[in-house]
PyMOL commands that place a pseudoatom at each C-alpha (Angstrom):
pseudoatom trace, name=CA, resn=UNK, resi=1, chain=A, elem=C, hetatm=0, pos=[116.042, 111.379, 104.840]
pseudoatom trace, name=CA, resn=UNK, resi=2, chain=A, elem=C, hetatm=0, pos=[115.483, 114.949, 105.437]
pseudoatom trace, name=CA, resn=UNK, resi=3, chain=A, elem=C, hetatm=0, pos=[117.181, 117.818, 107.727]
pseudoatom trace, name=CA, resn=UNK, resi=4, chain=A, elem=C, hetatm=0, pos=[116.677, 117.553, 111.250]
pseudoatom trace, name=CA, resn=UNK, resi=5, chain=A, elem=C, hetatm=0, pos=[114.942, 121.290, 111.757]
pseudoatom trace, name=CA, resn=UNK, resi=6, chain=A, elem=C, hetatm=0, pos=[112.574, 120.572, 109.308]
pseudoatom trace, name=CA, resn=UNK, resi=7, chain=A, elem=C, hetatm=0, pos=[109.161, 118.950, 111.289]
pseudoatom trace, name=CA, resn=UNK, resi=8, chain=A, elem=C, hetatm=0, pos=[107.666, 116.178, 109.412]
pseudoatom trace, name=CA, resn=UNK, resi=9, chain=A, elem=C, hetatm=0, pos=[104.143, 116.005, 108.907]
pseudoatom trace, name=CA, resn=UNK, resi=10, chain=A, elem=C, hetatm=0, pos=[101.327, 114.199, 107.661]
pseudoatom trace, name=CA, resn=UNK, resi=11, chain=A, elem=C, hetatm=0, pos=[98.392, 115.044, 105.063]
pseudoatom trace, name=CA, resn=UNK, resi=12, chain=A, elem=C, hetatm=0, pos=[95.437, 112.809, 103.859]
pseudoatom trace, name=CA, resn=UNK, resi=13, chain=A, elem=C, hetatm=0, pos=[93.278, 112.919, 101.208]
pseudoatom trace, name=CA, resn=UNK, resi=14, chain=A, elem=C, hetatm=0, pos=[90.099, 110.552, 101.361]
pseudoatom trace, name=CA, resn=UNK, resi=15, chain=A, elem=C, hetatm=0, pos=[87.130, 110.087, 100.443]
pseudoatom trace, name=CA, resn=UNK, resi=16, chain=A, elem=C, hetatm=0, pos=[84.917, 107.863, 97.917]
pseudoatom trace, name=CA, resn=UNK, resi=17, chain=A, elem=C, hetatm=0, pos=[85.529, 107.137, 94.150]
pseudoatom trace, name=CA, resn=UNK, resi=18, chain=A, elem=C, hetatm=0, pos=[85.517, 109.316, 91.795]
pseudoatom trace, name=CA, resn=UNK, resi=19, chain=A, elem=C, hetatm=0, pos=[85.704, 112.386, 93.928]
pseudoatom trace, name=CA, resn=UNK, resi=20, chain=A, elem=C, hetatm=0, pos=[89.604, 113.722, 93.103]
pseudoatom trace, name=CA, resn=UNK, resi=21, chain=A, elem=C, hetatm=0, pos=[91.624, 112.146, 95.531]
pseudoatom trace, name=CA, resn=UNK, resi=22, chain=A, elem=C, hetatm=0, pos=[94.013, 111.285, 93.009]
pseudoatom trace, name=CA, resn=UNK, resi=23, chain=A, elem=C, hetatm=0, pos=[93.507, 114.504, 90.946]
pseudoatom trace, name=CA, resn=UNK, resi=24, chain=A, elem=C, hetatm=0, pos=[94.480, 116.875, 94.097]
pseudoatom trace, name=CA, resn=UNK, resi=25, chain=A, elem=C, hetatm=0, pos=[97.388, 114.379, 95.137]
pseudoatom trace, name=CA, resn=UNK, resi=26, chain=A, elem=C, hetatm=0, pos=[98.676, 115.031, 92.002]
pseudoatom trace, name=CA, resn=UNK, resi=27, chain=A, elem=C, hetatm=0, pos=[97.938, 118.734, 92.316]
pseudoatom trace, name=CA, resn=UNK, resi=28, chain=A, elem=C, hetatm=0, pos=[100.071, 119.326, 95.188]
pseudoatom trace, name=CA, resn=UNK, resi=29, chain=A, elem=C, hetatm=0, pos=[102.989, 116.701, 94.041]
pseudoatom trace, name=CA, resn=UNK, resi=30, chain=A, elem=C, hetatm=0, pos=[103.378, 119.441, 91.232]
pseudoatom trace, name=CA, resn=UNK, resi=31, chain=A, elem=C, hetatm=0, pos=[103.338, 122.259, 93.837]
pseudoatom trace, name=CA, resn=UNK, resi=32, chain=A, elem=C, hetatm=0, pos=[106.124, 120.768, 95.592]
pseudoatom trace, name=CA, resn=UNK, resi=33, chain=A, elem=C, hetatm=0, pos=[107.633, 120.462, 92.135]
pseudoatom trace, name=CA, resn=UNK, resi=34, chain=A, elem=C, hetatm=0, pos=[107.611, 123.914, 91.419]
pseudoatom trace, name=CA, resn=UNK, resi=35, chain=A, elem=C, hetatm=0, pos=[108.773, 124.587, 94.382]
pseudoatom trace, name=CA, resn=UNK, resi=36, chain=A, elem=C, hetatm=0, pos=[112.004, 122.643, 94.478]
pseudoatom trace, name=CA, resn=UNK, resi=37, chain=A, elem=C, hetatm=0, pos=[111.250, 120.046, 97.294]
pseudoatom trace, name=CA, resn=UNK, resi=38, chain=A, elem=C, hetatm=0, pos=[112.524, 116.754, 96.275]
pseudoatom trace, name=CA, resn=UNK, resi=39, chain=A, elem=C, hetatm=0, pos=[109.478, 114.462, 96.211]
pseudoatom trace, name=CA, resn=UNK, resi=40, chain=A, elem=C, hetatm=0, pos=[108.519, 110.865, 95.096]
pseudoatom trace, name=CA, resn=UNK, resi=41, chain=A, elem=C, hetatm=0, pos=[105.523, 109.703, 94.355]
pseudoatom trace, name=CA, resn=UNK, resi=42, chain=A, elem=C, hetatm=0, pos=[104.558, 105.922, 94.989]
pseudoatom trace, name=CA, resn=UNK, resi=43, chain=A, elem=C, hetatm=0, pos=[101.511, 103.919, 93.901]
pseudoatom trace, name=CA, resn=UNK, resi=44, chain=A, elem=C, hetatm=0, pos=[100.115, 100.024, 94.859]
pseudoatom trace, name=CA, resn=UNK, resi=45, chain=A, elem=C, hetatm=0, pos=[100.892, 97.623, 92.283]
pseudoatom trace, name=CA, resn=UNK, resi=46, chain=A, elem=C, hetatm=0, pos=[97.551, 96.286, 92.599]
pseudoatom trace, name=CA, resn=UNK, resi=47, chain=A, elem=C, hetatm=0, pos=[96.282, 99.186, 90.848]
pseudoatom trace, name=CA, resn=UNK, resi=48, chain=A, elem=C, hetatm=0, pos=[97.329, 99.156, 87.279]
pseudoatom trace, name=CA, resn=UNK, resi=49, chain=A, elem=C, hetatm=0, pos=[94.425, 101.123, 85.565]
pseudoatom trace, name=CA, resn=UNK, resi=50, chain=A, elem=C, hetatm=0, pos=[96.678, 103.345, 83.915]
pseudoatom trace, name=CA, resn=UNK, resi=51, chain=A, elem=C, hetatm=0, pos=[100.136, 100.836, 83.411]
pseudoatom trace, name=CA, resn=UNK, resi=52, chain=A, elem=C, hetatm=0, pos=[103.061, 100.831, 85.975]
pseudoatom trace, name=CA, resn=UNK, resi=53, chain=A, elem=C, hetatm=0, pos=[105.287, 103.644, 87.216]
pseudoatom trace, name=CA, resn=UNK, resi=54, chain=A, elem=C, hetatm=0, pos=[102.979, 106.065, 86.717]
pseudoatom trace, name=CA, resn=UNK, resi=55, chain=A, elem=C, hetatm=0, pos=[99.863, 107.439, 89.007]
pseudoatom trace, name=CA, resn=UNK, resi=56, chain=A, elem=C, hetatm=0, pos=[96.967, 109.056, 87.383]
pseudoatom trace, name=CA, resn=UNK, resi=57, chain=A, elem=C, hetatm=0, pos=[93.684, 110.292, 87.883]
pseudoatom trace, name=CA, resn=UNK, resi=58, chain=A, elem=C, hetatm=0, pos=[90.254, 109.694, 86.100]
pseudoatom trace, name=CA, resn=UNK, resi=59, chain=A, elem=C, hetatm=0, pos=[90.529, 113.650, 84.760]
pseudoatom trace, name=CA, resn=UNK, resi=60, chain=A, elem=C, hetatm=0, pos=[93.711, 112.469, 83.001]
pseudoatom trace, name=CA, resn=UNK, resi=61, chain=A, elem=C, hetatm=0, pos=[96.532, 114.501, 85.170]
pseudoatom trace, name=CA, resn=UNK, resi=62, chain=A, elem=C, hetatm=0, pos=[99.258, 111.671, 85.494]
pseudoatom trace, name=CA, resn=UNK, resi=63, chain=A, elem=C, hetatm=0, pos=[103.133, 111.690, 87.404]
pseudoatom trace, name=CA, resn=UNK, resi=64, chain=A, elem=C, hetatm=0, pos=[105.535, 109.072, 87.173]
pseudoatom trace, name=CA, resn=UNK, resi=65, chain=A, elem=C, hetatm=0, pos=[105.453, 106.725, 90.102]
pseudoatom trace, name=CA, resn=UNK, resi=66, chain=A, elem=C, hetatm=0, pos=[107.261, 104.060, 92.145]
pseudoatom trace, name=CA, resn=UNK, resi=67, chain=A, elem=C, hetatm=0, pos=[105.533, 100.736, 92.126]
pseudoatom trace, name=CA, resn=UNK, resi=68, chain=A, elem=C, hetatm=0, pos=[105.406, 99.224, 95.156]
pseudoatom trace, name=CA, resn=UNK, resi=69, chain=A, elem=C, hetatm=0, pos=[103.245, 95.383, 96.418]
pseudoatom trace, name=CA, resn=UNK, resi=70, chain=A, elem=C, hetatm=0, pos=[103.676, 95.374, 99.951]
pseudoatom trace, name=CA, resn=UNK, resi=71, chain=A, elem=C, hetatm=0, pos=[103.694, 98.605, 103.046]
pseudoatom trace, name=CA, resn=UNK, resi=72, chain=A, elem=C, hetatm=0, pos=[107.631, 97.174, 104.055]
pseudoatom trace, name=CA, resn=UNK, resi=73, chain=A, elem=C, hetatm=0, pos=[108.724, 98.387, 100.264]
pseudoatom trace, name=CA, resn=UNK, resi=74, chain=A, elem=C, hetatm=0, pos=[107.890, 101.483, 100.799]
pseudoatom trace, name=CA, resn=UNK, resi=75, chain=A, elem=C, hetatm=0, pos=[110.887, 102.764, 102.785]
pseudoatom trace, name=CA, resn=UNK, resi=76, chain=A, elem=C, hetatm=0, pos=[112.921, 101.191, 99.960]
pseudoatom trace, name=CA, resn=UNK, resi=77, chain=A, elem=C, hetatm=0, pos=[111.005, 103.251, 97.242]
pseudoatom trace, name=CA, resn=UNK, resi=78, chain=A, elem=C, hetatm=0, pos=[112.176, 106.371, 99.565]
pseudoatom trace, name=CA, resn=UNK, resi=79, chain=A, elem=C, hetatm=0, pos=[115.795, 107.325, 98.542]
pseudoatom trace, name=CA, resn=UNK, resi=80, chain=A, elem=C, hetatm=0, pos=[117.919, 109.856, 100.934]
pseudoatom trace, name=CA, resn=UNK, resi=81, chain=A, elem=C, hetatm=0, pos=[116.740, 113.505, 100.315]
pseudoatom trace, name=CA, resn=UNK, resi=82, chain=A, elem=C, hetatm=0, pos=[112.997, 113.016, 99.810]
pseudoatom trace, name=CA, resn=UNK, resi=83, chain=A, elem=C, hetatm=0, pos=[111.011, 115.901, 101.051]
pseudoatom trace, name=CA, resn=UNK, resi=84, chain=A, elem=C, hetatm=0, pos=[107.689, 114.855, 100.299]
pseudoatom trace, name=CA, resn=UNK, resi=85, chain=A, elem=C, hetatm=0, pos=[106.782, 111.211, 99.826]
pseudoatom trace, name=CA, resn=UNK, resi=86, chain=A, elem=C, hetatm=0, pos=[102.800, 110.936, 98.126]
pseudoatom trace, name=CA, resn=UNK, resi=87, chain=A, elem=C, hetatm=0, pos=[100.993, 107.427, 98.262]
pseudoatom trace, name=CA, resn=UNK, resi=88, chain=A, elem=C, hetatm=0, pos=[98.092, 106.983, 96.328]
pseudoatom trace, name=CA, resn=UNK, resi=89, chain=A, elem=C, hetatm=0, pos=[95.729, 104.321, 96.839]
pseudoatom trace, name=CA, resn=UNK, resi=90, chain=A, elem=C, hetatm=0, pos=[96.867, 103.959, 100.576]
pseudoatom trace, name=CA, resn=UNK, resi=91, chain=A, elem=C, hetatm=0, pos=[94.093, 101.691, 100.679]
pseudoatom trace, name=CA, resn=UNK, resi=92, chain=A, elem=C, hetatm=0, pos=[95.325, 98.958, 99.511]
pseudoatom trace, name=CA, resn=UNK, resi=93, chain=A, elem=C, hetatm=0, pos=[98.744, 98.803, 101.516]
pseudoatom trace, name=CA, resn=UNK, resi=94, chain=A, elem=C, hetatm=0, pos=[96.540, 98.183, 105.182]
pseudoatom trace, name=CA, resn=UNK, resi=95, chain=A, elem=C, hetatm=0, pos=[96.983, 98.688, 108.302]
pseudoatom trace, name=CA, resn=UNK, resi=96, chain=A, elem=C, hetatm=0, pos=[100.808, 98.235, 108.406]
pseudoatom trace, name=CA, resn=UNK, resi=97, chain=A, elem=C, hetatm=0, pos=[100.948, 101.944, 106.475]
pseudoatom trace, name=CA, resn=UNK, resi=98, chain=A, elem=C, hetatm=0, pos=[100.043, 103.864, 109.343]
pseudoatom trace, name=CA, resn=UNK, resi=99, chain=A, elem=C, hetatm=0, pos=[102.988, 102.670, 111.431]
pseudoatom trace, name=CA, resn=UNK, resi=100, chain=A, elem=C, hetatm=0, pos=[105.613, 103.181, 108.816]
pseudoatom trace, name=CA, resn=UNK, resi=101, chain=A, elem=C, hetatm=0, pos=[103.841, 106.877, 107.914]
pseudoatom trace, name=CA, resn=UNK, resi=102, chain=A, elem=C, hetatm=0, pos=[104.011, 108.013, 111.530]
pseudoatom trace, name=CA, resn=UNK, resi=103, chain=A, elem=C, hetatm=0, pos=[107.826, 106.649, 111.856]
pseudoatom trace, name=CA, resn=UNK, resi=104, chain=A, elem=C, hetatm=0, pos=[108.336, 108.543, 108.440]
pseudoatom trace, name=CA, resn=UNK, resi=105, chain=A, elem=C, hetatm=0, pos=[106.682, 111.804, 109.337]
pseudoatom trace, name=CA, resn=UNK, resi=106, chain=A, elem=C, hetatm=0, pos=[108.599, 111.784, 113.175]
pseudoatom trace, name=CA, resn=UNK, resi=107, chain=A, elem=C, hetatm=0, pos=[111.914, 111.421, 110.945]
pseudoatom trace, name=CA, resn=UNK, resi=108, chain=A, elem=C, hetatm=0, pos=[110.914, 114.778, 109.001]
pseudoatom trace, name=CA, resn=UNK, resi=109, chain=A, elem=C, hetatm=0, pos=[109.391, 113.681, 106.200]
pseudoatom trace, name=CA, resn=UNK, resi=110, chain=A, elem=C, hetatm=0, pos=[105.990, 115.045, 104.970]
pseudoatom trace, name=CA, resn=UNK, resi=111, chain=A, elem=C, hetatm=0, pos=[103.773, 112.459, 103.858]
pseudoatom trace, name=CA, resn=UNK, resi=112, chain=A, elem=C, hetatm=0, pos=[100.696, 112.676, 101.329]
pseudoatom trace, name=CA, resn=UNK, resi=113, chain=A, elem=C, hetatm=0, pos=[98.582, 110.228, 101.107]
pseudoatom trace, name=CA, resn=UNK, resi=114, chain=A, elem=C, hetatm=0, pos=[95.506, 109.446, 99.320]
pseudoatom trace, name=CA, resn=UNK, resi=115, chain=A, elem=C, hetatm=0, pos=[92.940, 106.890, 99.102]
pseudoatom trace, name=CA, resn=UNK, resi=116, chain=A, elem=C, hetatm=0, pos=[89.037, 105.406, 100.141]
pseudoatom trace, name=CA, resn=UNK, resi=117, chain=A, elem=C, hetatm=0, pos=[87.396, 106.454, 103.406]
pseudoatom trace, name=CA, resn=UNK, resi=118, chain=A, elem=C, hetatm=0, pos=[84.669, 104.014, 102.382]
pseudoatom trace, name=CA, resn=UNK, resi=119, chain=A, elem=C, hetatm=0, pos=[84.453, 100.809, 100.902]
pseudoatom trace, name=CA, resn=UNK, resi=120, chain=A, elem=C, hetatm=0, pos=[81.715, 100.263, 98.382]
pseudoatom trace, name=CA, resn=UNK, resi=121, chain=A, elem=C, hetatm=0, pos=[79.246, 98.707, 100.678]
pseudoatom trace, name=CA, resn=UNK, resi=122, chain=A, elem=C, hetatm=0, pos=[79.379, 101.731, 103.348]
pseudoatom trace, name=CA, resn=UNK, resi=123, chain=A, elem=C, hetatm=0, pos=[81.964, 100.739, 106.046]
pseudoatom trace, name=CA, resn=UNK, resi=124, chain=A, elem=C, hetatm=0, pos=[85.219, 102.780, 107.299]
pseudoatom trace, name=CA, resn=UNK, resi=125, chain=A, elem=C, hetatm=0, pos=[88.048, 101.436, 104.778]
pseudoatom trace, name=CA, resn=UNK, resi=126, chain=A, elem=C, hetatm=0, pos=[91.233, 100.665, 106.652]
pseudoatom trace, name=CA, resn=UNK, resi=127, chain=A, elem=C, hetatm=0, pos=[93.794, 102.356, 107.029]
pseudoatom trace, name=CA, resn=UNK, resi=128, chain=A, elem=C, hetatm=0, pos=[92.329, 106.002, 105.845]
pseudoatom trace, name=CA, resn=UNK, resi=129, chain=A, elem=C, hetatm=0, pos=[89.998, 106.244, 109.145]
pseudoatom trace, name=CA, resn=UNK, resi=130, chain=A, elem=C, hetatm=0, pos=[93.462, 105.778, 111.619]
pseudoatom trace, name=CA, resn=UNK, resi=131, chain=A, elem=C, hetatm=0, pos=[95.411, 107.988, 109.128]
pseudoatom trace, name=CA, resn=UNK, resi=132, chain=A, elem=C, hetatm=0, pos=[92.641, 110.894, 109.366]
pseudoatom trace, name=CA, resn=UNK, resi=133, chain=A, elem=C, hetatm=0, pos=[93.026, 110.205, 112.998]
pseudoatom trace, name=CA, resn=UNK, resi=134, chain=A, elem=C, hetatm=0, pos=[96.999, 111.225, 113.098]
pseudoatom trace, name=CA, resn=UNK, resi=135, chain=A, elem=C, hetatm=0, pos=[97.250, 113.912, 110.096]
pseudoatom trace, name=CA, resn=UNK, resi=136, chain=A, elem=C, hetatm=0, pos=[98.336, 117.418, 110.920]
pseudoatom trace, name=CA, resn=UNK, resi=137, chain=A, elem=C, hetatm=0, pos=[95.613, 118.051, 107.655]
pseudoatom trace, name=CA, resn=UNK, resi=138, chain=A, elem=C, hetatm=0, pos=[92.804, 116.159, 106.525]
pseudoatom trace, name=CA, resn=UNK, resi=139, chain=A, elem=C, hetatm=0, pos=[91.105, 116.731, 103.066]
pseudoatom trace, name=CA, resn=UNK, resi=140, chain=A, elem=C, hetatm=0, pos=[87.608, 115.229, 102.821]
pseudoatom trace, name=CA, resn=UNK, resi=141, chain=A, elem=C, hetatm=0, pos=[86.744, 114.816, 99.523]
pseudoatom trace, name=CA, resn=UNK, resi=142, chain=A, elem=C, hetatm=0, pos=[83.157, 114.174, 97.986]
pseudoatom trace, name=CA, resn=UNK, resi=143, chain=A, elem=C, hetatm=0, pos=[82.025, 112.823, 94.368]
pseudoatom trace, name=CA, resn=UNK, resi=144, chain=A, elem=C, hetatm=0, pos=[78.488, 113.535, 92.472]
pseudoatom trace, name=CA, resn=UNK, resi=145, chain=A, elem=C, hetatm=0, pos=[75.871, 110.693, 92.975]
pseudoatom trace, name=CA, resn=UNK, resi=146, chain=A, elem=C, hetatm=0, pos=[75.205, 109.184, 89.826]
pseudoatom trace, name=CA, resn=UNK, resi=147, chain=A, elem=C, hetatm=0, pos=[71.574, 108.912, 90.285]
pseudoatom trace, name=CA, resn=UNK, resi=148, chain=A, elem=C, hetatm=0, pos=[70.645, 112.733, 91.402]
pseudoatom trace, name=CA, resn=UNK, resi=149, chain=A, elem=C, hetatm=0, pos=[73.878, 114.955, 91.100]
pseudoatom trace, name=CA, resn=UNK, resi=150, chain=A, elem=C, hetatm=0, pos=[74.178, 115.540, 94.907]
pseudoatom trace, name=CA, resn=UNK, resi=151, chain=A, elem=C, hetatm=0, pos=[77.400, 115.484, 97.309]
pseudoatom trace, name=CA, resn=UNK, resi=152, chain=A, elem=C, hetatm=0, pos=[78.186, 111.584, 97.152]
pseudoatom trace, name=CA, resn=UNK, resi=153, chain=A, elem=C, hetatm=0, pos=[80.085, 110.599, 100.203]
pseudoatom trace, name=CA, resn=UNK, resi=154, chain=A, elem=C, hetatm=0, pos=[79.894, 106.662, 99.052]
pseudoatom trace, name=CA, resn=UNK, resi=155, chain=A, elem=C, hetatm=0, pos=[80.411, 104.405, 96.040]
pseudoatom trace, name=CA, resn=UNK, resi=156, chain=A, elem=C, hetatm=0, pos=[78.681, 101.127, 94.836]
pseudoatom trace, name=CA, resn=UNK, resi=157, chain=A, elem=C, hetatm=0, pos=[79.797, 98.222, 92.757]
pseudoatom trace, name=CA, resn=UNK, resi=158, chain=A, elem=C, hetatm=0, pos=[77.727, 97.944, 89.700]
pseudoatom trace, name=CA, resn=UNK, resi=159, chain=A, elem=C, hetatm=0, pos=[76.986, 93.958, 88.587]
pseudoatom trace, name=CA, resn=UNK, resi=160, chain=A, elem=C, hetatm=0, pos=[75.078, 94.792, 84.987]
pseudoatom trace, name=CA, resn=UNK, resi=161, chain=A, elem=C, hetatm=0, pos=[72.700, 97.691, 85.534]
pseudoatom trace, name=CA, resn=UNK, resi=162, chain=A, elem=C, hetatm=0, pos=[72.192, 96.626, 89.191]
pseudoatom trace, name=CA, resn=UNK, resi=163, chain=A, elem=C, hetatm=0, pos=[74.512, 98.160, 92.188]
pseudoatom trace, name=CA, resn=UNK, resi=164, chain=A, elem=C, hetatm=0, pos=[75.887, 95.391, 94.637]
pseudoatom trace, name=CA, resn=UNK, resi=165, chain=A, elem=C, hetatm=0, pos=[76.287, 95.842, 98.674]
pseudoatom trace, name=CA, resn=UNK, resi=166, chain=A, elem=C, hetatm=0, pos=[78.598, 93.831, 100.454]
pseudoatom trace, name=CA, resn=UNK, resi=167, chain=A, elem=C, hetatm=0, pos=[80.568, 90.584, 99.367]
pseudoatom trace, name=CA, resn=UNK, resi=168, chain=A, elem=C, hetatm=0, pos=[83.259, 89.347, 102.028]
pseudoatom trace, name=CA, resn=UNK, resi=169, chain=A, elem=C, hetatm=0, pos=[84.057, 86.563, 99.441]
pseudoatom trace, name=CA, resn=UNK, resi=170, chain=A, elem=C, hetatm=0, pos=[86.466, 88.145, 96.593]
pseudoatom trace, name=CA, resn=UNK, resi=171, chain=A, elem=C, hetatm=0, pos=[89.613, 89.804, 98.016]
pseudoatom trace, name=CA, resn=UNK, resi=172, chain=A, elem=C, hetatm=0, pos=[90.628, 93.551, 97.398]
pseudoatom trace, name=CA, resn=UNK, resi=173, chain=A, elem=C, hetatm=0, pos=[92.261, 92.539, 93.703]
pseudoatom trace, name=CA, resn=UNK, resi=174, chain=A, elem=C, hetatm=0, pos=[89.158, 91.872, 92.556]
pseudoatom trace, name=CA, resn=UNK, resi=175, chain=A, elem=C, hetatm=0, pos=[87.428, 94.812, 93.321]
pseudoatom trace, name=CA, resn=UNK, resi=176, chain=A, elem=C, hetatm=0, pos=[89.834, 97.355, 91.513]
pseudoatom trace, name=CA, resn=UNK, resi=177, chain=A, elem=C, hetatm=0, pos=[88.298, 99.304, 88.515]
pseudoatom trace, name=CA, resn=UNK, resi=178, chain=A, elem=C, hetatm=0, pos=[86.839, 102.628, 87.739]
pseudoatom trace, name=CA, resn=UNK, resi=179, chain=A, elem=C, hetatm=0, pos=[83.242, 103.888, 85.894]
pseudoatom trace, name=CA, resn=UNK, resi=180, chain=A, elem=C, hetatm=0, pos=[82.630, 100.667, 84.011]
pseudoatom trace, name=CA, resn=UNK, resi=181, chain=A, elem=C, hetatm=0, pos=[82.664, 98.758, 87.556]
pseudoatom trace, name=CA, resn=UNK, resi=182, chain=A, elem=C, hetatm=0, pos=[81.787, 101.570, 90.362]
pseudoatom trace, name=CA, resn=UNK, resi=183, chain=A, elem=C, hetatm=0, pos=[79.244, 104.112, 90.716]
pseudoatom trace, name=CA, resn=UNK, resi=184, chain=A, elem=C, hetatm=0, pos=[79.083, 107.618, 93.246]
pseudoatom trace, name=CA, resn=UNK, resi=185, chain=A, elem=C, hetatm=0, pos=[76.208, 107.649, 95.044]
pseudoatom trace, name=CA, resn=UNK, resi=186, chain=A, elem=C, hetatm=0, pos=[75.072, 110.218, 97.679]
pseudoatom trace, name=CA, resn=UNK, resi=187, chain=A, elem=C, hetatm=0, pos=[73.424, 108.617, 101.317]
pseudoatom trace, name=CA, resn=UNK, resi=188, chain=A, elem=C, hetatm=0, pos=[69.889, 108.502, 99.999]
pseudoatom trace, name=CA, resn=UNK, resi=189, chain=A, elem=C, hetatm=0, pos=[70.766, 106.302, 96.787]
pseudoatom trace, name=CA, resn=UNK, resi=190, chain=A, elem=C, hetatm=0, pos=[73.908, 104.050, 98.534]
pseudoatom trace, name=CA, resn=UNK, resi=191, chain=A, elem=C, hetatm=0, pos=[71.648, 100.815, 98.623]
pseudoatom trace, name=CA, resn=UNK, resi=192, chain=A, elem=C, hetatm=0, pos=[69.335, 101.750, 95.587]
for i in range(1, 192): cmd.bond("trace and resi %d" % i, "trace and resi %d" % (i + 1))
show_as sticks, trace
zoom trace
């Protein structure tokens, strides 16, 4: 995919909702841009906020996108040449990502990748923790708690006026959305 003397590398961005992720992915796609590197940008087709083949961020800043269901369509979505290959919404490709990123990244490619640290009720949201683990850079990113304007490391799921905590029952589809269904929330308000 890329020349042999160029090292590949790896670069995450997590953290909760609301806090950039997507913003500064797109940020740095448009670096590369400028810069001439060859890059491709893919996003989950689970997440279709903002319509298909495009990835955008709450702020507005948008790049057109590869649409991709499943972690083994990934390589497809990768055409000969790519220099920089940017995933948003890792979280919802699983475990199987961090496999095919390392393979990626030993073959020379850098890889940016962006998604949840956290899942809404407070737990490590897989596959961002073993990514973190294995990246050459790691961007934490923070939101601002909706209830007092602090550092929010977490994010709730708002039911009516009332935030929710844990519900094993309802796969990952269900749970995608943005302000009208999820809420920042810094450590002291997470289970308020």
């Amino acid at each position: 995919m890329v020349e042999e003397d160029v090292p590949g590398r790896l670069e995450v961005i997590a953290g909760p909702m609301f806090a950039g992720k997507s913003e500064e992915l797109l940020r740095r796609v448009r670096r590369a841009q400028v810069a001439g590197r060859r890059v491709v940008v893919v996003g989950h087709d689970l997440d279709a906020r903002s319509g298909t083949g495009r990835v955008a961020s709450h702020s507005g800043l948008q790049a057109p996108s590869r649409t991709v269901a499943h972690v083994r369509d990934l390589v497809d979505a990768v055409p000969p040449g790519t220099q920089l290959l940017a995933i948003d919404e890792a979280q919802f490709f699983g475990t199987g990502l961090v496999g095919l990123v390392q393979h990626l990244a030993d073959d020379g490619l850098t890889v940016l990748v962006a998604g949840l640290s956290v899942t809404f009720d407070a737990r490590p949201f897989s596959p961002l923790p073993e990514l973190m683990a294995l990246a050459e850079d790691v961007t934490r990113l923070t939101a601002v708690c909706g209830v007092c304007g602090r550092d929010a490391a977490y994010h709730v799921r708002l039911r009516g006026d009332a935030a929710t905590v844990g519900d094993a029952r309802y796969p990952v589809a269900a749970h995608v959305g943005g302000a009208e269904t999820y809420q920042a929330r810094c450590r002291r308000h997470r289970e308020e």
